[in-house]
C-alpha positions in Angstrom: 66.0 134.9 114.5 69.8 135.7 115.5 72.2 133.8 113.9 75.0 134.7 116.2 75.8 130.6 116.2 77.2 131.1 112.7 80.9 130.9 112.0 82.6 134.0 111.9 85.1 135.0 108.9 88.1 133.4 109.1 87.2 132.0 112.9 89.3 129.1 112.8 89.7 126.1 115.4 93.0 124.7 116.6 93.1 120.5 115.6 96.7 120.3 116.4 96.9 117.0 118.5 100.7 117.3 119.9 103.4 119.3 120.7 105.6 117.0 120.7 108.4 116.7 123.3 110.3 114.3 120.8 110.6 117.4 118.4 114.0 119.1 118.5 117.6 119.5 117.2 119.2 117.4 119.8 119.8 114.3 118.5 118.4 111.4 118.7 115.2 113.4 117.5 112.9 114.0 114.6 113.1 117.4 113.9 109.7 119.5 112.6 109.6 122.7 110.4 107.5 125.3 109.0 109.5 126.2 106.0 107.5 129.0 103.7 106.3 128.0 100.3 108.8 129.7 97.4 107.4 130.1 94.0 110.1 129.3 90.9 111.6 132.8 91.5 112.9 132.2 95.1 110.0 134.1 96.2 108.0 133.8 99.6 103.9 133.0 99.2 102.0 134.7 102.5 100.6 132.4 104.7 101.3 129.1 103.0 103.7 126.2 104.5 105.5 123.2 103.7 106.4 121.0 106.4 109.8 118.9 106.5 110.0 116.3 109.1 114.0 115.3 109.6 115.2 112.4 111.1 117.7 113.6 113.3 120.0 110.7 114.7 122.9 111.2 112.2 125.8 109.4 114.4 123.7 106.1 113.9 122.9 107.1 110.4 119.2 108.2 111.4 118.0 104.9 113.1 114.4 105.6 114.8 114.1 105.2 118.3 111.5 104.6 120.1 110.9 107.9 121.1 112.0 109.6 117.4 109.0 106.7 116.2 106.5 109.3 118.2 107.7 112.3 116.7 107.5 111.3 113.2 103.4 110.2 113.7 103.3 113.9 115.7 104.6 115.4 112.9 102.7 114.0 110.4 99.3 114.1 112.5 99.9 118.0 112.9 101.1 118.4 109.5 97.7 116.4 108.1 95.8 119.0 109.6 97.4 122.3 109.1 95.2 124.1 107.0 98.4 126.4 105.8 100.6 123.5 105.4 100.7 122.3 101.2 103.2 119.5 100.9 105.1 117.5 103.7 109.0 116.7 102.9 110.5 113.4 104.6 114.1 113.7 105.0 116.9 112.4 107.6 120.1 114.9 109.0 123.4 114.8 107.0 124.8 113.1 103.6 124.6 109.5 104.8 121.7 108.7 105.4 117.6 109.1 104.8 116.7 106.0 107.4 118.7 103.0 108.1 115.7 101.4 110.1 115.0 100.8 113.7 117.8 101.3 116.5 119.7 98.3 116.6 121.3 99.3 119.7 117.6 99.5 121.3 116.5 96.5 119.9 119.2 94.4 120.9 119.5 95.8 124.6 116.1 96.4 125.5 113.6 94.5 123.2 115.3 91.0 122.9 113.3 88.7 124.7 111.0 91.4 125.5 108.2 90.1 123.3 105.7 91.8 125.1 107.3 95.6 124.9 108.3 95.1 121.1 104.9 94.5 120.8 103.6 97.6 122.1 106.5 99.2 120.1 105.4 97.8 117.1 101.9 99.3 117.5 104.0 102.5 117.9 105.5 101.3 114.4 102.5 100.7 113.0 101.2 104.3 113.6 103.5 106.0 112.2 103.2 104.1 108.6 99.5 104.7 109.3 100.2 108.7 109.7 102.6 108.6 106.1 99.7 106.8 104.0 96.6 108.9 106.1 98.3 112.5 105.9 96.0 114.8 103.7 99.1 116.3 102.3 101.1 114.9 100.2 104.3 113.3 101.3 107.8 113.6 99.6 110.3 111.5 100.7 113.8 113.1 100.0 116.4 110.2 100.5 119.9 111.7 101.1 121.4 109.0 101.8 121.0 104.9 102.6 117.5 104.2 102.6 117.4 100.8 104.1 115.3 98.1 106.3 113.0 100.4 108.0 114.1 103.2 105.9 113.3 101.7 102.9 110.0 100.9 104.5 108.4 104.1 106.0 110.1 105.8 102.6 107.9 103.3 100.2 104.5 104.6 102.5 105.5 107.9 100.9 104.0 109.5 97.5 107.1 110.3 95.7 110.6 109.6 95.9 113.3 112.2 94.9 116.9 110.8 95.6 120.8 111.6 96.2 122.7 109.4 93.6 124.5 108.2 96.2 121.7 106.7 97.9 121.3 103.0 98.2 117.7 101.2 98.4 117.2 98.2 100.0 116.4 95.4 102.8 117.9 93.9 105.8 115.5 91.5 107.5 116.2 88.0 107.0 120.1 89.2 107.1 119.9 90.2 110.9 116.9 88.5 112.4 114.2 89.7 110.7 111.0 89.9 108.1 110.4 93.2 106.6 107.2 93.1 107.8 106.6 97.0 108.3 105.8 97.6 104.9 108.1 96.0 101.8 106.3 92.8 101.9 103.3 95.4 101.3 104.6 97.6 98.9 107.2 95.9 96.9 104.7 94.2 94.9 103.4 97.8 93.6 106.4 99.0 92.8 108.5 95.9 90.7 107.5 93.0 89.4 106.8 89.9 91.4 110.1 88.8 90.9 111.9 91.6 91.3 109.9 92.0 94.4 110.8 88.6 96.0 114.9 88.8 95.4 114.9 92.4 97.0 112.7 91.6 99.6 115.1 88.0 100.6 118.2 88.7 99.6 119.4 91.9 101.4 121.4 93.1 98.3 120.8 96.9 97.9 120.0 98.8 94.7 121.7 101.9 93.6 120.0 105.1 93.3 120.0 104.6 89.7 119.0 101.0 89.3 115.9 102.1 91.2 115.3 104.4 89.3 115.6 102.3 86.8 113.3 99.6 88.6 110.8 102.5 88.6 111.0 102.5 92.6 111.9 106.2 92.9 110.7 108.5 90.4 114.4 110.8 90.1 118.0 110.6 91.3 120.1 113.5 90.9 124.0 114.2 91.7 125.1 115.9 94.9 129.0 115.9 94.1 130.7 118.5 92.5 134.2 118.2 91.1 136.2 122.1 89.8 132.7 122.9 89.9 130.7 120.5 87.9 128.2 118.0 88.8 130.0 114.6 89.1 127.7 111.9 89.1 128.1 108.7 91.2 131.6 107.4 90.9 131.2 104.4 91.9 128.2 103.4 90.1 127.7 102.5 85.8 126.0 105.7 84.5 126.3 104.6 81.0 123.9 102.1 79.6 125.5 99.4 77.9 125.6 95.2 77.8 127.9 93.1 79.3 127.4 89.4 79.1 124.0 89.9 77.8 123.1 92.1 80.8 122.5 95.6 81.2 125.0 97.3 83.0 123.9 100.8 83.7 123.2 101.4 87.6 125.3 98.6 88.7 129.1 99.3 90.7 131.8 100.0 88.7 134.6 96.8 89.4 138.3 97.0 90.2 140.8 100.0 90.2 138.0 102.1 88.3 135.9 101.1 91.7 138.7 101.8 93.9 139.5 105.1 93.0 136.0 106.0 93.3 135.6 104.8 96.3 138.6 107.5 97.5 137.5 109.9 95.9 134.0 109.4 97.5 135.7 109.5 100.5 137.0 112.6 100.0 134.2 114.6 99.5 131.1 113.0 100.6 130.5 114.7 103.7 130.7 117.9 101.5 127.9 117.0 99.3 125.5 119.6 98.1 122.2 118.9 98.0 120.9 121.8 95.6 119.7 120.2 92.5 117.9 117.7 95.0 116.1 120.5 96.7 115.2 122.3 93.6 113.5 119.2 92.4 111.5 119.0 95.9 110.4 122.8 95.5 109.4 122.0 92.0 107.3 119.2 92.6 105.8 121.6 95.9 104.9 124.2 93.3 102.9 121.9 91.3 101.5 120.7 94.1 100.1 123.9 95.4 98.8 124.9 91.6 96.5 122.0 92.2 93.0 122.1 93.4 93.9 120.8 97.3 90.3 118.6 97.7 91.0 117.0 94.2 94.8 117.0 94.8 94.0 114.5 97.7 90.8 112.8 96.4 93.7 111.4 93.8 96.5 110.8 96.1 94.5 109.0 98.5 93.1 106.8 95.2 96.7 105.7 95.0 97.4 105.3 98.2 94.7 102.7 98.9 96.2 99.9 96.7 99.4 100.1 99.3 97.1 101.0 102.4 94.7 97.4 100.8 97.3 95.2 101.8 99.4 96.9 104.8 95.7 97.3 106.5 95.5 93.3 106.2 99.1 92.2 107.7 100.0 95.0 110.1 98.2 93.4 112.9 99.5 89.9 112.4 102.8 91.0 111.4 103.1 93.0 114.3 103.0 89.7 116.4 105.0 87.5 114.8 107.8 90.0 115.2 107.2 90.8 118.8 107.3 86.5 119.0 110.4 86.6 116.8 112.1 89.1 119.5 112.8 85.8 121.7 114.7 83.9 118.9 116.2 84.7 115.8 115.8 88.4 116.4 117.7 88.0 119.8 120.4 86.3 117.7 120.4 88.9 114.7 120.2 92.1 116.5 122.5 91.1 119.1 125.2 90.0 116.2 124.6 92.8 114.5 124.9 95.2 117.6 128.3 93.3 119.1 129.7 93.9 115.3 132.5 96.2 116.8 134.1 93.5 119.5 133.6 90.5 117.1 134.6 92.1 113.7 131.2 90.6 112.2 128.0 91.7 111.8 125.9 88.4 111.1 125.8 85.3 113.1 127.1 81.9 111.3 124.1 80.8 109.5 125.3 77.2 108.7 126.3 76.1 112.1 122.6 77.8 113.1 120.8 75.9 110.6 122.9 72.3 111.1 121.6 73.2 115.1 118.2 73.4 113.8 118.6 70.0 111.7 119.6 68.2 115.1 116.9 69.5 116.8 118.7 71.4 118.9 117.0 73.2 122.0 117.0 77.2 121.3 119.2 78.0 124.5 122.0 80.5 125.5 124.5 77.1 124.9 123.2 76.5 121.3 122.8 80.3 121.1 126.7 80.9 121.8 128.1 78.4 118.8 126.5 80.8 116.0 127.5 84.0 117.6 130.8 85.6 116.3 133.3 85.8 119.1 135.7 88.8 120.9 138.2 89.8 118.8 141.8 89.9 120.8 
């Protein structure tokens, strides 16, 4: 019998599902690469890959647009199934920032009382923090710079976090209109305690990069700054661990002139940070990743994974519309307070006159809408 239906060596099929038209180095864009996999020597390995997907919207600190939302689940979909592909790096464009969220600008012009379309957006949403926790490679999120809101989010789906020092963690939601809804009501839980969970989540304050470390959120910071040379850590932030008022200190800001000189001096020479020691750490945990059997390798990420995936699988739907509901009220408010920040001077609408509205039962219309938002500036 011929057996000319068999499988020839090294016949291979072709399961990429996009070339993406969102892929490319004009920003707003996400960015896709085929780096080659280096051994500890700085040496090239033949025919094996690792796939960085950038964030590329640097001017609004690498806020996803709609569009740059469909070429992260491309990249991650093609990057799943590449069979040369070992490791997948996360990663936004420039010192700032990883991921400061969704666009605000978008949101507020276009989605605000749009229910309907934030809706469908949201399924885009959805998707791509269904493409982070599904890819069959793992996923390193390098955060090299703010990682908040949305950032914070779709950088929690990820297997391990390797950070700037400079980087800030944190949420924005209920600040400007919000829930965070897209994953940290998800995954916070897993990563602090209950507590710790519930104040980060609510309260908008962000952590450093080395209070999360220190919160076990991330699992390394490193310094990107160099002063005559040397690695300067943080300036603004308490490297040293030590108590102050029966609290520990270490990872918190550093307060007056100590603070203000760091700040100029951050100023200074921020935009020329160097992100070696970070990318050395990324290649290292790549090599390790690659000395692994691949089948077991995921087999064990994917056991992870599933306590996350357990409880995003449950909300997404139903999160997904409340927030396309919300786009029609306190979203409309948020967004568009936070997106007008430049002609009124403020960022936030005024909560207290909203919620004394709210206690006089107030109809929700463009009258009771203007008293909370900020006005021009002259």
């Amino acid at each position: 019998m011929s057996l000319d239906w068999m499988p020839r060596d090294n016949e291979k099929k072709d399961h990429t599902l996009h070339q993406s038209p969102y892929w490319g180095e004009d920003a707003p864009s996400v960015v896709f690469e085929k780096k080659p996999l280096v051994d500890p020597k700085g040496n090239v390995v033949e025919g094996l890959h690792v796939a960085w997907i950038r964030l590329n919207n640097p001017r609004q600190y690498n806020s996803y647009t709609t569009d740059m939302v469909k070429g992260v689940i491309a990249g991650f979909d093609n990057a799943s199934l590449d069979r040369s592909i070992v490791a997948v790096v996360f990663t936004g464009t420039g010192p700032y920032a990883f991921c400061t969220g969704g666009n605000t600008k978008e949101y507020s012009e276009f989605y605000s009382r749009r229910c309907d379309e934030y809706g469908q957006y949201m399924e885009l949403f959805n998707r791509m923090v269904d493409a982070i926790l599904g890819c069959k490679k793992p996923v390193i999120c390098r955060v090299n710079g703010m990682r908040v809101a949305g950032g914070q989010e779709i950088g929690m789906a990820c297997d391990i976090t390797i950070s700037s020092d400079l980087a800030v963690f944190g949420q924005a939601g209920p600040r400007h209109g919000s829930a965070p809804d897209g994953g940290s009501t998800d995954f916070l839980p897993w990563y602090l305690g209950m507590e710790d969970a519930m104040w980060n989540c609510v309260s908008c304050e962000t952590y450093t990069a080395y209070k999360a470390k220190q919160k076990n959120l991330i699992s390394k910071c490193v310094p990107v700054l160099k002063k005559d040379g040397e690695w300067v850590r943080n300036p603004l932030v308490v490297t040293d661990k030590y108590i102050e008022d029966g609290e520990i200190v270490y990872g918190e800001y550093k307060s007056g002139q100590e603070l203000a000189d760091a700040k100029a001096f951050l100023k200074a020479n921020q935009a020329d940070a160097d992100f070696e020691l970070l990318d050395k750490e990324v290649d290292r945990i790549v090599w390790k990743f690659a000395n692994l059997f691949p089948g077991c390798l995921i087999k064990s990420i994917d056991g992870i994974r599933q306590k996350k995936k357990f409880f995003w699988d449950i909300t997404k739907n139903g999160n997904r519309h409340w927030l396309a509901a919300n786009m029609s009220g306190e979203a409309f408010l948020g967004f568009g307070a936070f997106n007008t920040k430049k002609i009124t001077g403020q960022d936030t609408i005024d909560f207290i006159r909203f919620r004394q509205n709210i206690a006089d039962a107030r109809l929700w219309d463009e009258s009771m809408f203007e008293e909370v938002m900020g006005t021009p500036k002259d």
